[in-house]
BAMI-571221 format. One record per residue (C-alpha): chain; x negated, y, z; residue number from 1; residue in three letters. Coordinates in Angstrom, 3 decimals. Layout:
% BAMI-571221
{mol:A&east:X&north:Y&up:Z&seq:NUM&type:ALA}
...
END
This chain:
% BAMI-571221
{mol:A&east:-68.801&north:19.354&up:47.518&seq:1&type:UNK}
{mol:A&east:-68.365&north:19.778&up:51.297&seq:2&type:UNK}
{mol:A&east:-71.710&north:19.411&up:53.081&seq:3&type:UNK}
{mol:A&east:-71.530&north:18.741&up:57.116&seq:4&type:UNK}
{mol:A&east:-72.385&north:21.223&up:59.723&seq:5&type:UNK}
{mol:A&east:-76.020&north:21.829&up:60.487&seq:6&type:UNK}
{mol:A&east:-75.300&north:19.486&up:63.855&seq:7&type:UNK}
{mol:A&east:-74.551&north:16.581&up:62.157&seq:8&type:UNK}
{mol:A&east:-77.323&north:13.412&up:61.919&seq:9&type:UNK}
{mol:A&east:-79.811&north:14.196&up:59.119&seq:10&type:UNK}
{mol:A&east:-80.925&north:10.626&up:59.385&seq:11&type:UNK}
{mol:A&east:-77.644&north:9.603&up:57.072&seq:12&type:UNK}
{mol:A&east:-78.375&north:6.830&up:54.484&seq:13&type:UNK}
{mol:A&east:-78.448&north:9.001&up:51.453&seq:14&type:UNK}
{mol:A&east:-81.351&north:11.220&up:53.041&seq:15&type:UNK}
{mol:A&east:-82.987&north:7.979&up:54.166&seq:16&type:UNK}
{mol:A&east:-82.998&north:6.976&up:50.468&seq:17&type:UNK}
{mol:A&east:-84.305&north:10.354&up:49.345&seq:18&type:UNK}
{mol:A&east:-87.352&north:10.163&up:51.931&seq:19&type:UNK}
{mol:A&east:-88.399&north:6.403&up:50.865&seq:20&type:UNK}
{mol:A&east:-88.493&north:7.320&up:47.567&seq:21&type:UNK}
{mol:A&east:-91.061&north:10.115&up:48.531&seq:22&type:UNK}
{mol:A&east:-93.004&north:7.529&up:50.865&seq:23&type:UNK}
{mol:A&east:-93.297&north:5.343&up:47.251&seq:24&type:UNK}
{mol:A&east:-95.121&north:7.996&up:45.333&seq:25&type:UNK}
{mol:A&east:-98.333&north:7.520&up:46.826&seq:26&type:UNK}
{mol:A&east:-97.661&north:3.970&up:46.488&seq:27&type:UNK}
{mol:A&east:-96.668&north:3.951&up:42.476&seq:28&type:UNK}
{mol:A&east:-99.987&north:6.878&up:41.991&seq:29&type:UNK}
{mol:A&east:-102.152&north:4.341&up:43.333&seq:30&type:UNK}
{mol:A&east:-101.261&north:1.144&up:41.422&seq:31&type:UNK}
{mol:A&east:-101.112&north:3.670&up:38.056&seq:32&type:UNK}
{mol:A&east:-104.611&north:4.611&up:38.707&seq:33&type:UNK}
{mol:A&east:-105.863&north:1.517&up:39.570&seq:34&type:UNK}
{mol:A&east:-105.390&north:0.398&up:36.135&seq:35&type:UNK}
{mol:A&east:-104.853&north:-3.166&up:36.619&seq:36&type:UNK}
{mol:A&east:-102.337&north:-4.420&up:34.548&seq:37&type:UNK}
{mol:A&east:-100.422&north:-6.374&up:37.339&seq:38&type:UNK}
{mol:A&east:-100.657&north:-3.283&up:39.716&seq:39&type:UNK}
{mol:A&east:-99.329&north:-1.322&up:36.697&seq:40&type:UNK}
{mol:A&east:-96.518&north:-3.537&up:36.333&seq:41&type:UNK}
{mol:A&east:-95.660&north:-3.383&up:39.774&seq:42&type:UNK}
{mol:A&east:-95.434&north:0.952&up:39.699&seq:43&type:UNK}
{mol:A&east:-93.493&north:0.320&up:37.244&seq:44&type:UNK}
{mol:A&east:-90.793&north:-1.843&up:39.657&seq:45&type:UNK}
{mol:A&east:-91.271&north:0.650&up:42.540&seq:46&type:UNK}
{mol:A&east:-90.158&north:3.398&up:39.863&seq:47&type:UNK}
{mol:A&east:-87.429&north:1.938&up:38.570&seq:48&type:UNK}
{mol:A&east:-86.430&north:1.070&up:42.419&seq:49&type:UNK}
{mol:A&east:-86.874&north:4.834&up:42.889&seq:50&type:UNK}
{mol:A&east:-85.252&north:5.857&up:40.221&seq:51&type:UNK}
{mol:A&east:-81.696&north:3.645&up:41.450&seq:52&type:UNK}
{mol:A&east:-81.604&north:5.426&up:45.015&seq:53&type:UNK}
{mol:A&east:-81.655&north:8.572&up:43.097&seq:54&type:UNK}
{mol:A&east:-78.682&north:8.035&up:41.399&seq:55&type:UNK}
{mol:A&east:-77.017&north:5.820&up:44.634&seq:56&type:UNK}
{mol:A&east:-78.176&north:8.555&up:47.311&seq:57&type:UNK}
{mol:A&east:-76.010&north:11.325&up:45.863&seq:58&type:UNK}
{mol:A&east:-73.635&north:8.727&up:45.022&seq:59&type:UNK}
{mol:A&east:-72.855&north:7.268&up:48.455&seq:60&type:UNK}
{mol:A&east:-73.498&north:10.652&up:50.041&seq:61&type:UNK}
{mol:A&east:-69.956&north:11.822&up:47.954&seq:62&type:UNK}
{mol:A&east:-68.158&north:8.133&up:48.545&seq:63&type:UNK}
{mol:A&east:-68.455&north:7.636&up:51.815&seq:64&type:UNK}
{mol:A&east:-68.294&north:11.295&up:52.890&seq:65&type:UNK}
{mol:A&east:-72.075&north:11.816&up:54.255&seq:66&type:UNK}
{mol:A&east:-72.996&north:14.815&up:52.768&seq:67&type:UNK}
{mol:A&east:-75.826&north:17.136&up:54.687&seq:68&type:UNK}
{mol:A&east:-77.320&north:20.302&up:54.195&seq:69&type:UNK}
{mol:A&east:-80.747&north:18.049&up:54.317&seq:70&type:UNK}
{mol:A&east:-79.652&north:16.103&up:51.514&seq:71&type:UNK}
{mol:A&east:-78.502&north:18.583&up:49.656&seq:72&type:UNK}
{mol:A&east:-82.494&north:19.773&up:49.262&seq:73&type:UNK}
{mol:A&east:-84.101&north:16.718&up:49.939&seq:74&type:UNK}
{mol:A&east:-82.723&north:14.713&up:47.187&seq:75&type:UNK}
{mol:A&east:-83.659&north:16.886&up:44.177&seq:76&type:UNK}
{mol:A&east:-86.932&north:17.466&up:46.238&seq:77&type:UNK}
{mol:A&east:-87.658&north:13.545&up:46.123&seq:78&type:UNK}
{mol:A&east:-86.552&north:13.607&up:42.433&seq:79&type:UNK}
{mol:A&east:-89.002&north:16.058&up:41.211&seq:80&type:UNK}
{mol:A&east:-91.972&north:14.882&up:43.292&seq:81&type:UNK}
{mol:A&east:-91.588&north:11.268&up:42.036&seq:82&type:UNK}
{mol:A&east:-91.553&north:12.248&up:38.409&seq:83&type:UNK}
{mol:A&east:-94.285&north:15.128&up:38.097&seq:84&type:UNK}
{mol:A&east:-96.293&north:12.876&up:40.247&seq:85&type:UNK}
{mol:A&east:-95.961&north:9.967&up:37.880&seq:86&type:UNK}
{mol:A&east:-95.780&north:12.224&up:34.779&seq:87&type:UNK}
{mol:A&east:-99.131&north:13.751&up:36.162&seq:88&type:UNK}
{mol:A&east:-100.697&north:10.467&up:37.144&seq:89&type:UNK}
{mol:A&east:-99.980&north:9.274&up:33.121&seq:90&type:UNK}
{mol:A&east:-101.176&north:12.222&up:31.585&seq:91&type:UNK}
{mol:A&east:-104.342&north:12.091&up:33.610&seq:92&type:UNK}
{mol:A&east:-104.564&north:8.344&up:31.893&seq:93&type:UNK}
{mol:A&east:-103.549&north:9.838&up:28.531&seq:94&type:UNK}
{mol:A&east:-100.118&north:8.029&up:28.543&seq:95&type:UNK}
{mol:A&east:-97.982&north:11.132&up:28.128&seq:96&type:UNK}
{mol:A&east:-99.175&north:14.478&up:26.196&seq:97&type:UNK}
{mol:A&east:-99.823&north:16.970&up:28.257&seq:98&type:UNK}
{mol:A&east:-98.290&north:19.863&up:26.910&seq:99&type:UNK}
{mol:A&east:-95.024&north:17.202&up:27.899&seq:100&type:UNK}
{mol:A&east:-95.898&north:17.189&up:31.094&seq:101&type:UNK}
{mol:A&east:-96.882&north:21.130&up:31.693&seq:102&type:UNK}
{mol:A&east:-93.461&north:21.881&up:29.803&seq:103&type:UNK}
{mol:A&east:-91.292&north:19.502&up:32.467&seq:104&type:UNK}
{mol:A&east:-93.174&north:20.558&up:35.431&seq:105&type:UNK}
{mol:A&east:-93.131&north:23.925&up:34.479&seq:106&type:UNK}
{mol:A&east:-88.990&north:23.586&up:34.457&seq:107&type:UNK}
{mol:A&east:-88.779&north:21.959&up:37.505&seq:108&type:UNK}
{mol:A&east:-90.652&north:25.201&up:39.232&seq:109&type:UNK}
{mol:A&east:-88.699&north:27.600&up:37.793&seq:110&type:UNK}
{mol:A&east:-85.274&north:26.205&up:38.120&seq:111&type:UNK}
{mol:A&east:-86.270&north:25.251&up:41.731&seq:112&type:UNK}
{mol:A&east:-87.302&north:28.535&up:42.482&seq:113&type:UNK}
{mol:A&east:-84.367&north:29.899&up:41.191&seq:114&type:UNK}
{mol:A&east:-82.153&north:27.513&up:43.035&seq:115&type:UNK}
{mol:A&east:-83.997&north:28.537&up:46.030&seq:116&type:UNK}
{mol:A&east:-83.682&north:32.105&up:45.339&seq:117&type:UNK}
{mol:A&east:-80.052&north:31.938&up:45.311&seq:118&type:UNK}
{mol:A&east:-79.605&north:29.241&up:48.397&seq:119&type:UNK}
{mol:A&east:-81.388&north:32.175&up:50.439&seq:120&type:UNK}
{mol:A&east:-78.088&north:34.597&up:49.594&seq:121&type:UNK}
{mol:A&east:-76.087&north:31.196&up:50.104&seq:122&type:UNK}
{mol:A&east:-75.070&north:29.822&up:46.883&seq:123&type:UNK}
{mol:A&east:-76.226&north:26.405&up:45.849&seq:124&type:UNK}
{mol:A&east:-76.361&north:25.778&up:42.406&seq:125&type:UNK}
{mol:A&east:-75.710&north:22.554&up:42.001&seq:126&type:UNK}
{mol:A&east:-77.192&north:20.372&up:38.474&seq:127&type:UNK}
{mol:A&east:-75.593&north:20.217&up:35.128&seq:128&type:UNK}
{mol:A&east:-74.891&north:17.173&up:33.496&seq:129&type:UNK}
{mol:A&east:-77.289&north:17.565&up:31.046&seq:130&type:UNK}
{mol:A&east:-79.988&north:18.530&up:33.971&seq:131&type:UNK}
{mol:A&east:-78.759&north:15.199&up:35.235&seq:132&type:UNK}
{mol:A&east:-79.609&north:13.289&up:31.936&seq:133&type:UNK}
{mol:A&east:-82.553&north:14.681&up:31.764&seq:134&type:UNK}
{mol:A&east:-83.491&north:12.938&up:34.711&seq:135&type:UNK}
{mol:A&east:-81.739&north:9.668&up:33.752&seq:136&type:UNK}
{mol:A&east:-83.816&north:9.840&up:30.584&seq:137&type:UNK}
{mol:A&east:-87.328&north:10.905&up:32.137&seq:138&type:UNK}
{mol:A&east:-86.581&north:7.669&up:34.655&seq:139&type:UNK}
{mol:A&east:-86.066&north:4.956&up:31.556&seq:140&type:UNK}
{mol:A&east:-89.112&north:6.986&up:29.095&seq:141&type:UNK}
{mol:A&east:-91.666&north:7.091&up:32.177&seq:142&type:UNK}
{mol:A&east:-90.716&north:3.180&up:33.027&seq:143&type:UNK}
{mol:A&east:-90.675&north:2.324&up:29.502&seq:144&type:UNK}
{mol:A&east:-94.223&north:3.735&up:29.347&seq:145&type:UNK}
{mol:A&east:-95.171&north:1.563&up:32.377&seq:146&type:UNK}
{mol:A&east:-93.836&north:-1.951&up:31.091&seq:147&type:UNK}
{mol:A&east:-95.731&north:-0.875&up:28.155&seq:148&type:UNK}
{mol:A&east:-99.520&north:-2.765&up:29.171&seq:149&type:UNK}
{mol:A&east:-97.114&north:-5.989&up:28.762&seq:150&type:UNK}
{mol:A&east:-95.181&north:-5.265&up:25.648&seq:151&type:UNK}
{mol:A&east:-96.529&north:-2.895&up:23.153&seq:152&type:UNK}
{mol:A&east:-93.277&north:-2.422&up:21.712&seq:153&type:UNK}
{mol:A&east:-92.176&north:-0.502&up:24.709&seq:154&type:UNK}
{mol:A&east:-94.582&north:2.829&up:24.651&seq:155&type:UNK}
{mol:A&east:-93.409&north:4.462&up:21.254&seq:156&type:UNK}
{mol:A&east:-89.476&north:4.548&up:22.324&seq:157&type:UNK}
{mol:A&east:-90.924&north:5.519&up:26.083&seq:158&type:UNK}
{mol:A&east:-92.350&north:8.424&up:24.409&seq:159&type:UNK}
{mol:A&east:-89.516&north:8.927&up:22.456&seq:160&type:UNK}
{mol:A&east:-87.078&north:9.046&up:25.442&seq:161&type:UNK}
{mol:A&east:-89.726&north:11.739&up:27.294&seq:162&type:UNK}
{mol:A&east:-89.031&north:14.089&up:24.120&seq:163&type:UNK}
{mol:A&east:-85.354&north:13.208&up:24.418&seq:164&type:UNK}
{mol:A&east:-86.057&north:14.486&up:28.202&seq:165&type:UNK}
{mol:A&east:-87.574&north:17.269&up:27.486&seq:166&type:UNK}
{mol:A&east:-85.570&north:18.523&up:24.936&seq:167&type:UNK}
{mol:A&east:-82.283&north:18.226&up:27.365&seq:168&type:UNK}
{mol:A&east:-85.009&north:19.850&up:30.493&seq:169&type:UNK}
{mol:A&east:-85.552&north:22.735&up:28.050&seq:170&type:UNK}
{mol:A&east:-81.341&north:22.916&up:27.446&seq:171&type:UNK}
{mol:A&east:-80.671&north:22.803&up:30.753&seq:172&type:UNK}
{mol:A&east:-82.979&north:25.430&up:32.249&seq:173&type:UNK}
{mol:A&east:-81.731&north:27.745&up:29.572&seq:174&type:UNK}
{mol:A&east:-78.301&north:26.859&up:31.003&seq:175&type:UNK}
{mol:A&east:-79.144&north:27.706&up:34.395&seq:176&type:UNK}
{mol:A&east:-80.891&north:30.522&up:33.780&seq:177&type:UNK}
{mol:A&east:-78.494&north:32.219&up:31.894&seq:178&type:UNK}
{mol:A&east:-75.598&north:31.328&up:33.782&seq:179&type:UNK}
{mol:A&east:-77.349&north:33.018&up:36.843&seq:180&type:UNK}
{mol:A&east:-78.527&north:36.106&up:35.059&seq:181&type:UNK}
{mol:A&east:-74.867&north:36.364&up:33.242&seq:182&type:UNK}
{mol:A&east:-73.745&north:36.552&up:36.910&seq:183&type:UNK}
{mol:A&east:-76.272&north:38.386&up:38.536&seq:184&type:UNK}
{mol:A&east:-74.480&north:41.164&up:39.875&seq:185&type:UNK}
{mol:A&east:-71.880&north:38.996&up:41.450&seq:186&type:UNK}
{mol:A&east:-74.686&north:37.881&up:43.392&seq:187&type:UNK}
{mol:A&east:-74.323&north:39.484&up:46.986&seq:188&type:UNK}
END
């Protein structure tokens, strides 16, 4: 992927997507912890609204040629604040486990700080596809998990899905990590 010189607008679509779905996390925390049910619900919408510019941010960004060094940090920025937020928020309500949430959190941190690591000597890793379903699949769990209040029948396969999640979070970081250790000393 080509990404545009530092003098080109950082206010592109994609990176306007990736900094409203920040601006909803306070927004989704809040209903969550008020704990009324239509408020809930409602989280639950914002979430899943969320969750769509994450996949259409990077998508447009690559269609219509509006790539930026902003975006190419923002949007995985935006994507692991909205979910450890919300993963947080639930576990503090005892809607997730938390040795779940510690586990995917704990990921995100290290991979991140690898990535960062390496974008300081210039190379950008970019994700996997299975660090990509991994956040398809943390998206549908944690909104399954929010519909749940209305439909009981939605926070056992919301759970489910999180393990699914996590098992492809734990995959992936072992992916990443060894790939970059395997070609450490090609690193300059």
């Amino acid at each position: 992927m080509k990404v545009k010189d530092e003098k080109a607008s950082v206010w592109t679509l994609p990176n306007r997507l990736s900094i409203l779905r920040i601006l909803f996390i306070p927004i989704i925390i809040f209903f969550i912890a008020s704990q009324d049910e239509k408020l809930v619900f409602a989280s639950g919408l914002l979430f899943i609204i969320a969750g769509i510019t994450d996949g259409l941010d990077g998508y447009m960004a690559r269609r219509m040629g509006l790539t930026s060094r902003l975006g190419v940090y923002l949007d995985p920025i935006a994507d692991k604040l909205l979910v450890a937020s919300v993963l947080i928020t639930l576990t503090y309500f005892r809607m997730v486990p938390l040795w779940v949430t510690i586990l995917l959190v704990a990921r995100e941190f290290i991979i991140n700080g690898l990535r960062s690591f390496y974008a300081i000597e210039g190379i950008i890793i970019y994700p996997s596809f299975a660090g990509k379903l991994k956040t398809f699949l943390q998206i549908i769990g944690i909104a399954f998990i929010l519909f749940s209040p209305y439909s009981r029948y939605l926070y056992q396969p919301g759970i489910y899905i999180i393990y699914g999640a996590l098992f492809f979070s734990l995959y992936s970081a072992y992916r990443y990590v060894y790939a970059m250790f395997k070609h450490k000393d090609t690193v300059p």
